[in-house]
N, C-alpha and C positions, 0 to 999 in steps of 0.2 A: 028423945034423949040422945040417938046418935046425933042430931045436925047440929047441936053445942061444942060437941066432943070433936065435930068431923072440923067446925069452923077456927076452935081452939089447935086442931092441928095445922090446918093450911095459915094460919095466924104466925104458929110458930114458927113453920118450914118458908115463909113468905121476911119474915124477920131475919131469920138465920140467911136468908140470899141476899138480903139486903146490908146486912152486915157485911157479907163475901164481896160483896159490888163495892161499898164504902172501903175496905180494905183496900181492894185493889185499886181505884182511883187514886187514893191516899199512902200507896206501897211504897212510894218512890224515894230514898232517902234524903235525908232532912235534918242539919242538926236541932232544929226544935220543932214540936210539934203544936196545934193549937190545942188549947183545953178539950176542943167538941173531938179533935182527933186522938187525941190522947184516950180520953172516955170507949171511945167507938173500938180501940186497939185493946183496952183491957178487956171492953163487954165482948168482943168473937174471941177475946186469949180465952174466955170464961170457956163460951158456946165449944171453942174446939176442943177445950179440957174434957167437958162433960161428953163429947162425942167420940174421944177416943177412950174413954172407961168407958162408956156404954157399949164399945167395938169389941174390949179387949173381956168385956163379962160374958158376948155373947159369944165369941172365939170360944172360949173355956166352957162355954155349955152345949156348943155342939160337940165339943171333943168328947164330953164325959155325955151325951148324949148318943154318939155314932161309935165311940170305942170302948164304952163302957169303963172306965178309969180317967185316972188327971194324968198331965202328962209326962209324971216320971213312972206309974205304970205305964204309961204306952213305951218309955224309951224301954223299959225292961221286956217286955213283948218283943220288940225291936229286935231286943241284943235275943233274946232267945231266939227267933228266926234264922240269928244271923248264924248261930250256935248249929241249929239245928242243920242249918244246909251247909257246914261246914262238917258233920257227922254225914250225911249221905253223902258228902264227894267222896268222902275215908272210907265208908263201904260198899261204893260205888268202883274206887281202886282196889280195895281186898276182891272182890267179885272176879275183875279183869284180872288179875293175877292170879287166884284159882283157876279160874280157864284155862291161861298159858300153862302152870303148874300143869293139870289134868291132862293135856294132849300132851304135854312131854314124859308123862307115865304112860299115856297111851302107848306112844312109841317105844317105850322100854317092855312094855309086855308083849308088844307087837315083836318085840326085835329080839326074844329071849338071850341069842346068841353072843348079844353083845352086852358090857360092860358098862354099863355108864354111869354118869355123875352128874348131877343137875347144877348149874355156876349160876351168880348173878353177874351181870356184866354190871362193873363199877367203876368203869373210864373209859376214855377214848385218847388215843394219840390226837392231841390238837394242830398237830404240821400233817396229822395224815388220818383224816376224819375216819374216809373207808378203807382203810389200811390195818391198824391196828385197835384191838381193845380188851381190855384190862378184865380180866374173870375174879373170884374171891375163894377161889380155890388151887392149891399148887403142892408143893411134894409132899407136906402129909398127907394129903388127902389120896394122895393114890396118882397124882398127875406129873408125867414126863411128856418132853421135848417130842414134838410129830404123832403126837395123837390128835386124832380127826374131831373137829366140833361138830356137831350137827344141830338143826331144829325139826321136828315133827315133817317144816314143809321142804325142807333138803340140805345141804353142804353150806356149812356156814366159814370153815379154815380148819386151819391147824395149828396147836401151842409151838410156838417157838420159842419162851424164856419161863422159867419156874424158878420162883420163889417158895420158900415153907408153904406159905398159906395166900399166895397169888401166883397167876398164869399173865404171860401175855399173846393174845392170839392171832394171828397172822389172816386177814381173813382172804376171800378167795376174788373180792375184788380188785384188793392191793396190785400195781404191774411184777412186785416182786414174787407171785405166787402162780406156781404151775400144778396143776391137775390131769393127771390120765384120763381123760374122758371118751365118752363113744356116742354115736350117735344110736339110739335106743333100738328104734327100725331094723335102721341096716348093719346095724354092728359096727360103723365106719368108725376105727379111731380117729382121735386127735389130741390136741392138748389147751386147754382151758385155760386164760389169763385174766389179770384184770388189765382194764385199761383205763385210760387219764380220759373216757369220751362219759361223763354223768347220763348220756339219754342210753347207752350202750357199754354200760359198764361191763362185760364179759364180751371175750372174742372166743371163738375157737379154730385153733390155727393146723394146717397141715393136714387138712381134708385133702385125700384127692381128688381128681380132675371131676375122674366118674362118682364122686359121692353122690347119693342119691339125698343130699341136703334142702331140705322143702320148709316153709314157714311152718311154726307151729311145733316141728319135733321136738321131740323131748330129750337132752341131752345129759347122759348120766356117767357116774364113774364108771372106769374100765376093771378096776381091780390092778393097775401096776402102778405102781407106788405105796404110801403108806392109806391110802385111802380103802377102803373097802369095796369091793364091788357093789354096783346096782345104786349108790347111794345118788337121788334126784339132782340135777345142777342148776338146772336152765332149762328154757326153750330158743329155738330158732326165729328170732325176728326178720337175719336178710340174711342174704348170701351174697358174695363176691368172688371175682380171682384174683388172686394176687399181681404185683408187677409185672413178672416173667409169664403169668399164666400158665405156672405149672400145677399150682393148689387150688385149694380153695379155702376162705375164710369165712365163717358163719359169727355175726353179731347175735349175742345172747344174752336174754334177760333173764335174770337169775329169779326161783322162786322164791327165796326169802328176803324179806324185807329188809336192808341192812340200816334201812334210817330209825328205826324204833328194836334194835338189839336189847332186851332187857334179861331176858336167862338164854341160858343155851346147854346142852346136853355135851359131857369131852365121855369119847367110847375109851375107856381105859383102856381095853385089848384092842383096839388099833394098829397096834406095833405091826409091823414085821413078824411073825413067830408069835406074835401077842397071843 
């Protein structure tokens, strides 16, 4: 019973090549054709007909065979995938921003003495990327001109313009901003700027000669100005002398991140007399 069945296939799949071959010898354009060509071009129009339904039935049966549905259930599977992992990136962000929230309470319990306020940052100066940026909190809220920003991981600036219900904040990278700082060790003042170098954005300037300035220290506020004492600034990446070689200057990497700024902590008693 198979070698009928097996000889009726090679029969036909021997036909169907032979047609493929006739075709192709016969491909070449022509305004007329002969009868026997003519015949030969409809009977493979036939064979390719019947070969591309029979492609496009089997298509459709392994689909509803391996995905179980046809495929405008699968497009809606699809679309719910697409849903769903668009629901984990959204509380995959809610996650990250309790975090930051969390350790900025942290540091309010940590720091009973002071005042604070939790802001979102919701702009940036675009002629002065690390220069200035825009808080969503301002004088109802409780916030005046030279109160200290901070984060969890140290000195982030200070408000210098209020708005009702916006601040803008000067940060400690900016070259326009100075900071009373000390080096932590040895107590050694100096004063904190930003500079226009992005690998060394923080200098600190007017060490003396004998400062005992070494990689690695930790450089913090001094407590003269509006700033608060002890608040973290930087570390010491290098040292140098100045022109005259009468100072000394220490490049400083700041500890807070200032390229991803998203809330930041204004100590309302910051003041002077605050």
């Amino acid at each position: 019973m198979r070698r009928p069945r097996i000889r009726k296939a090679l029969a036909a799949v021997a036909f169907a090549v032979l047609l493929l071959a006739i075709m192709h010898v016969t491909g070449y354009e022509r305004d007329e054709l002969t009868a026997l060509e003519a015949g030969l071009r409809d009977g493979a129009g036939f064979v390719q007909g019947g070969i591309m339904q029979l492609g496009y039935q089997l298509r459709e049966g392994f689909q509803h065979l391996f995905f179980f549905g046809r495929p405008a259930e699968i497009e809606e599977l699809r679309q719910r995938i697409r849903e769903l992992e668009g629901e984990i990136a959204t509380l995959r962000e809610y996650q990250l921003q309790n975090e930051r929230l969390r350790q900025l309470l942290d540091y309010r319990d940590n720091n009973a003495g002071a005042e604070t306020l939790v802001a979102d940052v919701i702009g940036r100066d675009p002629g002065n990327w690390f220069g200035v940026v825009k808080v969503n909190r301002g004088a109802n809220h409780g916030v005046r001109c030279d109160q200290a920003v901070v984060l969890p991981a140290g000195l982030v600036g200070r408000v210098i313009a209020v708005a009702p219900n916006t601040a803008d904040v000067l940060l400690i990278t900016d070259p326009r901003s100075g900071v009373g700082a000390m080096l932590q060790d040895s107590r050694t003042p100096g004063v904190v700027r930003g500079t226009l170098n992005r690998s060394h954005p923080l200098g600190m300037f007017y060490l003396t000669r004998e400062a005992e300035a070494e990689r690695g220290q930790l450089v913090v506020t001094s407590g003269l100005g509006i700033y608060p004492k002890g608040i973290p600034v930087g570390r010491v990446v290098a040292v140098q002398k100045d022109a005259a070689g009468l100072t000394l200057t220490a490049d400083i990497e700041p500890l807070v991140d200032f390229t991803h700024l998203e809330e930041v902590l204004i100590i309302l008693n910051s003041l002077p007399g605050g």
